[in-house]
C-alpha positions as CSV (number, residue, x, y, z in Angstrom):
1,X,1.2,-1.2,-28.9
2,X,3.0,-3.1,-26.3
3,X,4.4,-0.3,-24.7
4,X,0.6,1.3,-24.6
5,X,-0.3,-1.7,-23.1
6,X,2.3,-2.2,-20.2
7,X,1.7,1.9,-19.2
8,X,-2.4,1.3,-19.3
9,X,-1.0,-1.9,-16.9
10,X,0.6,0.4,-14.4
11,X,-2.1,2.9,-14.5
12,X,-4.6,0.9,-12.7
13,X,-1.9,-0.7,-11.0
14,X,-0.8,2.3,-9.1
15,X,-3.6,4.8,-9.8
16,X,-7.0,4.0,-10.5
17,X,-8.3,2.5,-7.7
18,X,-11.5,0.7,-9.9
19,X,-8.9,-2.5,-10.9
20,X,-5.7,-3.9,-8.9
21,X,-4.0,-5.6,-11.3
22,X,-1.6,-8.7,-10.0
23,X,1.0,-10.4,-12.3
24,X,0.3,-13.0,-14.4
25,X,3.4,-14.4,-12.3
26,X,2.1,-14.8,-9.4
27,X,-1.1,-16.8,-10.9
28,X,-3.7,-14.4,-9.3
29,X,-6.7,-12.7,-11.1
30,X,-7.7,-8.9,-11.5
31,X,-9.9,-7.4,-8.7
32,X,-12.9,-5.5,-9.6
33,X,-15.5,-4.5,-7.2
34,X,-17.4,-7.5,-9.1
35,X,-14.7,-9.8,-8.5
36,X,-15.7,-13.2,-6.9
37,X,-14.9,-12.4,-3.1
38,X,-11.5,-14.6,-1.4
39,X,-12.9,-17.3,0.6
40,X,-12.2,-18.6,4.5
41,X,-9.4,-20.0,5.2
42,X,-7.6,-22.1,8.4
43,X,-5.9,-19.9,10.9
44,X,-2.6,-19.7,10.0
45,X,-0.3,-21.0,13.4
46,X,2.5,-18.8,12.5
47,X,2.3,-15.2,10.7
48,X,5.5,-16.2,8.2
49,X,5.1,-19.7,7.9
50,X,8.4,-20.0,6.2
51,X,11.7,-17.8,6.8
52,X,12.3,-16.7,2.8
53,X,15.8,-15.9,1.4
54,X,16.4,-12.4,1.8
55,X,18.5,-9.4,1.9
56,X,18.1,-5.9,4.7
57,X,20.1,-2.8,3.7
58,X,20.4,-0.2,6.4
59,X,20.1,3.4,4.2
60,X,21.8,5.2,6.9
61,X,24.3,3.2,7.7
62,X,24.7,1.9,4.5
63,X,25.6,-1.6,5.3
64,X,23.9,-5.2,5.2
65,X,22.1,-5.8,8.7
66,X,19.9,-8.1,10.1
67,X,16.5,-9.0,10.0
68,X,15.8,-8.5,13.7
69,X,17.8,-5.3,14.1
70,X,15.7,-3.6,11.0
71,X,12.4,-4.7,13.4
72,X,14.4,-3.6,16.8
73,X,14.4,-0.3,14.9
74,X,11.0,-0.4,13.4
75,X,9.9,-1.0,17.1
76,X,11.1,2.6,17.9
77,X,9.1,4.2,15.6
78,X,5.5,6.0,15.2
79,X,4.8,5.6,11.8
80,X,6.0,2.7,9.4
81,X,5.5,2.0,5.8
82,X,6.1,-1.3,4.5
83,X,6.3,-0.3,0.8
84,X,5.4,-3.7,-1.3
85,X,4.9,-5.0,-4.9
86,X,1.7,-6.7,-4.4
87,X,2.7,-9.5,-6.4
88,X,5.6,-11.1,-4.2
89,X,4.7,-13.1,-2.2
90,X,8.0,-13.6,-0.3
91,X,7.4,-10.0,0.4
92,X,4.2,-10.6,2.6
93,X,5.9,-13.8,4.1
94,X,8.7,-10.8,5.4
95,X,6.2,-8.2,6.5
96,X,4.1,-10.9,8.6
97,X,7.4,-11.5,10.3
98,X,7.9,-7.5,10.4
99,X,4.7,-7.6,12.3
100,X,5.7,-10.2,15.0
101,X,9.6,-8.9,15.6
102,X,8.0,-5.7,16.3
103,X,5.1,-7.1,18.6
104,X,8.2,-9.1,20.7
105,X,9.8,-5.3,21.4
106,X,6.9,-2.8,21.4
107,X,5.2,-2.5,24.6
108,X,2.3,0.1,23.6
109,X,-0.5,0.3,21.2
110,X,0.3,-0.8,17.7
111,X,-2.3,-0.4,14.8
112,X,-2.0,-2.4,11.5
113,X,-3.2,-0.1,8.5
114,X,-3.8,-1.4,5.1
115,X,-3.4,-0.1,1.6
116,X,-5.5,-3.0,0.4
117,X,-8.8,-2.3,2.1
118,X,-10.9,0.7,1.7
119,X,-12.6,3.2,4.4
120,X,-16.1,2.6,4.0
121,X,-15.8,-1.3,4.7
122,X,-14.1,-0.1,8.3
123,X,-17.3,-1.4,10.2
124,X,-17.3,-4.6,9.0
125,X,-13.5,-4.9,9.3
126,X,-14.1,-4.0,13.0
127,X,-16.9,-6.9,13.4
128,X,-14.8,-9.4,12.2
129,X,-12.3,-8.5,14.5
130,X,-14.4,-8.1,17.3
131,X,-15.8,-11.5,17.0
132,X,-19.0,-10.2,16.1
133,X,-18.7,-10.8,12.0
134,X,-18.1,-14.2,11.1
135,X,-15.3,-14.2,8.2
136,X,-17.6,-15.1,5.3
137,X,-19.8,-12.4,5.6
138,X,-16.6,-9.8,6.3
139,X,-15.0,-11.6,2.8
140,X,-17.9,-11.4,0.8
141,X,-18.7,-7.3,1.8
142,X,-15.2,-5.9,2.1
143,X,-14.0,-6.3,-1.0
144,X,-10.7,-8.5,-0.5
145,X,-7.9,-8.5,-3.0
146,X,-8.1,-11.9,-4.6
147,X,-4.5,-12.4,-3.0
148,X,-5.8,-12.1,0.8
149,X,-6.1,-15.6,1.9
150,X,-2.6,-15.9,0.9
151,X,-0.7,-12.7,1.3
152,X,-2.9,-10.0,4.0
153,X,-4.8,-12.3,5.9
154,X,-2.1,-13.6,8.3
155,X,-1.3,-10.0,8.8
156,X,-5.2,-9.3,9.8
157,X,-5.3,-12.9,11.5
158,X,-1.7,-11.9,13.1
159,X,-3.3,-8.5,14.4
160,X,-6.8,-10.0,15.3
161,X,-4.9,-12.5,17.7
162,X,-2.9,-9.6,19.3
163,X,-6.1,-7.4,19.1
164,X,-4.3,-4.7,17.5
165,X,-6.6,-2.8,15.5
166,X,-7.0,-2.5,11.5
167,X,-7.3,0.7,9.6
168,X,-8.6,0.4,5.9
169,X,-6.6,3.1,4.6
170,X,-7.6,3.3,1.6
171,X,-10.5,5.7,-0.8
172,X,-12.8,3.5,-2.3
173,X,-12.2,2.9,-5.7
174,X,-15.0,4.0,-7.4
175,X,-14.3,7.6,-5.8
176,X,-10.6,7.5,-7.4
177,X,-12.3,6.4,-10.6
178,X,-14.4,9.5,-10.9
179,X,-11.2,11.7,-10.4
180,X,-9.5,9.9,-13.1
181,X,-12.2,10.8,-15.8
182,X,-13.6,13.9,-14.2
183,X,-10.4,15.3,-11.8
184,X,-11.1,16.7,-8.5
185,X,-13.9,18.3,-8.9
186,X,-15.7,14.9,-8.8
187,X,-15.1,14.8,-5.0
188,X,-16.2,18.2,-4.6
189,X,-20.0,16.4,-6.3
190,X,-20.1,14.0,-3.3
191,X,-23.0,13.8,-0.5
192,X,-21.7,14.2,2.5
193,X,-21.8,10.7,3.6
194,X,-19.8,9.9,0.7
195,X,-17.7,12.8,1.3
196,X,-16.6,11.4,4.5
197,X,-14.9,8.1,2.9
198,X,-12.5,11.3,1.4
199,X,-9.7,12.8,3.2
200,X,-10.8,16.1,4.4
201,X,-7.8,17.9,3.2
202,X,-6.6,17.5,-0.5
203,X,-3.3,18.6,-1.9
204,X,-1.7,17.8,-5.4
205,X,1.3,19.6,-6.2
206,X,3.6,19.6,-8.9
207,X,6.1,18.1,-6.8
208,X,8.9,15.5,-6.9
209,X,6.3,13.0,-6.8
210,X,4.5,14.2,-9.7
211,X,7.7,14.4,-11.8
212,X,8.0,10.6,-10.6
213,X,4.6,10.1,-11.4
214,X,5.1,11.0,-15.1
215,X,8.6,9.5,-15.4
216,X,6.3,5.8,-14.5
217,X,3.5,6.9,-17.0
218,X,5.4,7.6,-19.6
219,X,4.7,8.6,-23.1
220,X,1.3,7.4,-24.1
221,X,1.4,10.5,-27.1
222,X,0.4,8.1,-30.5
223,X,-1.2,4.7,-29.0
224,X,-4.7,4.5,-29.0
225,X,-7.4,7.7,-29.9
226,X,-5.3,10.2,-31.6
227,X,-4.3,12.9,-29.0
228,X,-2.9,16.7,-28.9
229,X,-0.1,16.9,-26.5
230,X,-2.5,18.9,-24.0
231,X,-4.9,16.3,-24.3
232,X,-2.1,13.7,-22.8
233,X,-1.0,15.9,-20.2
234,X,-4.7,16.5,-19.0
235,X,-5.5,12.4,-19.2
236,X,-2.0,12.0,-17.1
237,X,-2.5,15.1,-14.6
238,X,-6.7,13.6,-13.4
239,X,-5.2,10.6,-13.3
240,X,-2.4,12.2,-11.0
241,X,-5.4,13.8,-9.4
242,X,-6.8,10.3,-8.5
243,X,-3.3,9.0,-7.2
244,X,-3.2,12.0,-5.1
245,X,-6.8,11.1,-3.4
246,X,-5.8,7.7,-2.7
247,X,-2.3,9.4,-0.7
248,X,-4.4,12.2,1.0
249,X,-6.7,9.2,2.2
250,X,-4.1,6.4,3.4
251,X,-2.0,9.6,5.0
252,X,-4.9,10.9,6.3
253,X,-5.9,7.4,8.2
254,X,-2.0,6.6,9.3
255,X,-1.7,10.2,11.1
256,X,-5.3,10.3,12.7
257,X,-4.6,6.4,13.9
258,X,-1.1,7.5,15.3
259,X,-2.4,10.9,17.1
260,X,-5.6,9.3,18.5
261,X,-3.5,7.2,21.2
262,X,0.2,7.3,20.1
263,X,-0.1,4.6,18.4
264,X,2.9,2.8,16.3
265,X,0.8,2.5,13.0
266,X,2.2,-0.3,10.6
267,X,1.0,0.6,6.9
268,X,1.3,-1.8,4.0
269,X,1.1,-0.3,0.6
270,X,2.3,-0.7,-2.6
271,X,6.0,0.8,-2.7
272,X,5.0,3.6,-5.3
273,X,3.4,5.4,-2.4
274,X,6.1,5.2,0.2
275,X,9.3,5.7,-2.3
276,X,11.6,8.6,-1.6
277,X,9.6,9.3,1.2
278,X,7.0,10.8,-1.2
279,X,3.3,10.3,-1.5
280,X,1.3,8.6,1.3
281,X,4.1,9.0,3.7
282,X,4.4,12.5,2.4
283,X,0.9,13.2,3.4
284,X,0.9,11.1,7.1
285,X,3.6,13.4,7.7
286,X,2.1,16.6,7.0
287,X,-0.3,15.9,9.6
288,X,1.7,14.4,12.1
289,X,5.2,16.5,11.6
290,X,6.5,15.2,15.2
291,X,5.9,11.3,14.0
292,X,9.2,9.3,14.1
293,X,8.7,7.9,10.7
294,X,10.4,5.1,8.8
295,X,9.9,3.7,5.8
296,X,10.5,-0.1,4.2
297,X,10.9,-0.5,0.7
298,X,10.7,-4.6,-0.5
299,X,12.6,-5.3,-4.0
300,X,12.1,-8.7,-5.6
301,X,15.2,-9.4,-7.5
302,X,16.8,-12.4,-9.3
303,X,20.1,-12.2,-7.3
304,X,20.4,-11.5,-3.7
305,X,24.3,-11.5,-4.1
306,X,24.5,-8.8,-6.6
307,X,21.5,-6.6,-5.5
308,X,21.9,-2.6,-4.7
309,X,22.0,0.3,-7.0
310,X,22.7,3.2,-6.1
311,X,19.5,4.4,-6.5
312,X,17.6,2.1,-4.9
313,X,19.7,3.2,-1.8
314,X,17.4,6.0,-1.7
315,X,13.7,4.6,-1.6
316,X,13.8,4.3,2.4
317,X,15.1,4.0,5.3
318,X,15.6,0.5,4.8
319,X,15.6,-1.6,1.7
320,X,14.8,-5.6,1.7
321,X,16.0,-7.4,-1.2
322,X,13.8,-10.6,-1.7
323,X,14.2,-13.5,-4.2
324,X,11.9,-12.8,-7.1
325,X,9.4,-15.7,-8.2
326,X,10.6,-17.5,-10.7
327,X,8.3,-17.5,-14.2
């Protein structure tokens, strides 16, 4: 039963976009679209507000560097996914300071995209940045992750001070919901106003990412309602299905903010869908094939001095080892 239990826990972690689940670590509740909405808070005056103990390893040159020269490099790039787990906060402390290493070297237009918000609350994202929404009214109607006021909003504050502008990336989660029980198709039902919150162009392979994708799942055959072995691999693949929306989407946004001016898009996300190169950054890339692209996966562990497997050399083109709360 536990095991059911921890692979439901990942589902809607990663997948179905109707419930972000947070640790119980990290003290913070489950967000539903009927979750009480994060509150105002006091500018923060610095985007880190403390410097946390961490570790940067350069994939390609596959040694220890620097904070700085990972952002000097980050600076060069047109696309760059900063692949999290949403629970860390040490890892939002680290890409708030990505944010302002690469503002100090990057003399064009840099857009700030965000896993956590979704497309159809984009107009009221762009009132409160414009001045024009006070920050109640954008808290309580955009949907905020119950860990904002701590962990995303001194990246939105950081970028609303430098008046960068802020893509929500993401499908709304009631869309992703529908493909979970009903599989594509469901998107295919929409109006086409709804339609629109949708990334135009949908593909879901049966790829490397999907063989990850299962490998995460696991084997949920014997836990719950008694099912046939065609019956788990149809529950797993729409639920696939509604991971691959949310990818299309983000990928979708990242690509069309980057071609629109030549932009350096930023893109926080939850490290499943930047891994290995695979999912959202997959899809960005797709549709912008000429986009210097890096990516940035963040790895909470208990000991900075004995961190690095040799797997986890290849999740990106860098890897930053952070101190993992303690429980």
């Amino acid at each position: 039963m536990h095991k059911y239990k921890m692979n439901t826990k990942i589902i809607l972690q990663y997948i179905v976009a109707f419930a972000i689940i947070t640790s119980s670590a990290s003290g913070q509740a489950t967000a539903t679209g009927s979750a009480t909405p994060a509150t105002a808070q006091p500018a923060p005056t610095s985007p880190t507000g403390s410097y946390p103990a961490h570790r940067v390893y350069d994939t390609k040159r596959k040694r220890i560097v620097d904070f700085e020269t990972m952002t000097a490099r980050l600076a060069q790039a047109d696309l760059v996914f900063l692949g999290e787990q949403h629970n860390d906060p040490r890892t939002h402390q680290l890409q708030a300071a990505v944010l302002e290493g690469v503002a100090r070297r990057r003399t064009g237009p840099i857009v700030l995209a965000l896993e956590m918000f979704e497309r159809d609350v984009q107009g009221t994202l762009d009132g409160y940045l414009a001045g024009t929404v006070p920050e109640s009214t954008f808290l309580a109607t955009s949907r905020p992750w119950p860990n904002y006021p701590t962990d995303y909003r001194p990246m939105v504050e950081f970028a609303k001070a430098h008046r960068w502008p802020v893509v929500a990336g993401n499908v709304p989660r009631r869309y992703a919901s529908q493909v979970a029980r009903r599989g594509l198709a469901a998107v295919d039902s929409l109006p086409p106003t709804e339609r629109a919150f949708v990334a135009r162009d949908l593909s879901c392979p049966r790829d490397a990412y999907w063989e990850r994708f299962k490998g995460v799942m696991g084997d949920m055959s014997g836990h719950g309602t008694p099912m046939s072995a065609e019956q788990v691999e149809a529950m797993v693949w729409r639920t696939y299905e509604a991971q691959c929306i949310k990818d299309e989407t983000m990928g979708e946004a990242v690509a069309a903010a980057h071609l629109a001016a030549g932009a350096l898009v930023i893109h926080a996300n939850g490290s499943f869908h930047s891994d290995y190169r695979l999912g959202t950054v997959d899809r960005a890339q797709r549709r912008a094939p000429k986009a210097r692209t890096m990516v940035v996966s963040f790895v909470p562990v208990a000991d900075l001095d004995t961190a690095l497997s040799r797997d986890q050399r290849k999740l990106g083109d860098f890897v930053v080892f952070t101190l993992a709360p303690t429980r």
